[in-house]
C-alpha positions in Angstrom: 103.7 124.9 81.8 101.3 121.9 82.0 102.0 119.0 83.8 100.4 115.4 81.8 100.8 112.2 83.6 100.8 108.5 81.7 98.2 106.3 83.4 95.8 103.7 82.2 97.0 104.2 78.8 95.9 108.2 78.8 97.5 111.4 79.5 95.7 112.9 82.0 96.8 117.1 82.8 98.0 117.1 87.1 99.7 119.3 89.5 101.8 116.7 91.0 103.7 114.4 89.6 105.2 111.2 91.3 108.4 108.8 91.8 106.5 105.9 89.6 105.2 108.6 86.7 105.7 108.8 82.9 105.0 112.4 82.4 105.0 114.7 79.6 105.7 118.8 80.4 104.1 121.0 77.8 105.8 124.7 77.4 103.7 126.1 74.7 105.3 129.2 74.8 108.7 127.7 73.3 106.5 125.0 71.6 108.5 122.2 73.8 107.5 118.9 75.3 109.5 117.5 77.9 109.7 113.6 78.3 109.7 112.8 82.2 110.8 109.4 83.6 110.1 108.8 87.2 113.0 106.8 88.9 110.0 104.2 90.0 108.2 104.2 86.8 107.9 100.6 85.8 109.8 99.2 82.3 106.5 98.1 80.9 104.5 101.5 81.5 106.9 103.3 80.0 107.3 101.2 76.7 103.5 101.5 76.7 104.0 105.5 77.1 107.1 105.7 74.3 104.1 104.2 71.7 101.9 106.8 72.6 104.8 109.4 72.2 105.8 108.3 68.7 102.3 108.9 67.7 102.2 112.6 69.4 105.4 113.6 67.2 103.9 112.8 64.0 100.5 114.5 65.1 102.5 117.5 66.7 105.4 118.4 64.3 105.1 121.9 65.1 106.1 121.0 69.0 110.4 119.8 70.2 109.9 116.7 71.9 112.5 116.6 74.7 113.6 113.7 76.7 115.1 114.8 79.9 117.8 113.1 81.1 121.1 114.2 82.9 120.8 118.2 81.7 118.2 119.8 82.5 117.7 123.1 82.1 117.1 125.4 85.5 113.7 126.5 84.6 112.4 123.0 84.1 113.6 121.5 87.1 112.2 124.5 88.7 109.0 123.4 87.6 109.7 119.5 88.4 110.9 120.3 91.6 107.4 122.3 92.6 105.5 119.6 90.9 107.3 116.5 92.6 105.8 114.6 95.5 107.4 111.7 97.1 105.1 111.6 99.5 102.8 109.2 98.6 105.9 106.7 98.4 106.9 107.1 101.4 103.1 106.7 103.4 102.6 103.9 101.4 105.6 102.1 101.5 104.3 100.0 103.9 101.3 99.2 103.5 99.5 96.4 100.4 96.1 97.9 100.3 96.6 100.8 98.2 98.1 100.7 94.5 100.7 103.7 93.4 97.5 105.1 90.9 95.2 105.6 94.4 97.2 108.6 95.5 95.3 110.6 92.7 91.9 109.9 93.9 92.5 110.4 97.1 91.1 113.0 99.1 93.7 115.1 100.9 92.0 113.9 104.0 93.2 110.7 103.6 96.8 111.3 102.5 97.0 113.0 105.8 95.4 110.0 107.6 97.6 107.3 105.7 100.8 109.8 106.4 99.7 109.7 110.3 98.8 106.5 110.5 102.8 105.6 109.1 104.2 107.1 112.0 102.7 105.0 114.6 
């Protein structure tokens, strides 16, 4: 399965997804796309992700679009539960210098340093 994450008004293909994400899951085998709404993603982002979505079915008919919601089955939230990270909420929870989009272009250097620097 590939993991695609809505940001700056593009899908771009991750490993990790996050609390604040709009992502889509593709399983190409079963010709499925899975609709993921972070519990933080923001109403506005996610209105501007359902456009793009209405555009992908009519380009896509050969692929289910599937919004998950309260069922889910075991193999996807296998795969949503190896691709979550919270982390990045919780090191920069605290702190105003860093928008929710940074955690991508950071180096894993300073994901550790931020995560230290919270437990002081």
């Amino acid at each position: 399965m590939f993991f695609y994450v809505f940001e700056s008004s593009k899908w771009i293909q991750t490993e990790k997804i996050y609390p604040h994400d709009i992502a889509l899951i593709l399983n190409p085998e079963k010709k499925e796309i899975y609709h993921w709404i972070g519990p933080k993603s923001l109403l506005k982002i996610r209105n501007e992700a359902d456009d793009y979505i209405s555009q992908m079915t009519d380009k896509f008919p050969q692929f289910k679009f599937v919004v998950l919601d309260k069922k889910i089955s075991k193999e996807i939230q296998s795969e949503l539960d190896a691709a979550f990270d919270k982390s990045f909420e919780s090191i920069h929870a605290d702190s105003k210098s860093h928008s929710k989009a940074d955690c991508r272009s950071q180096s894993k250097a300073d994901r550790w340093y931020y995560q230290l620097k919270s437990f002081r």
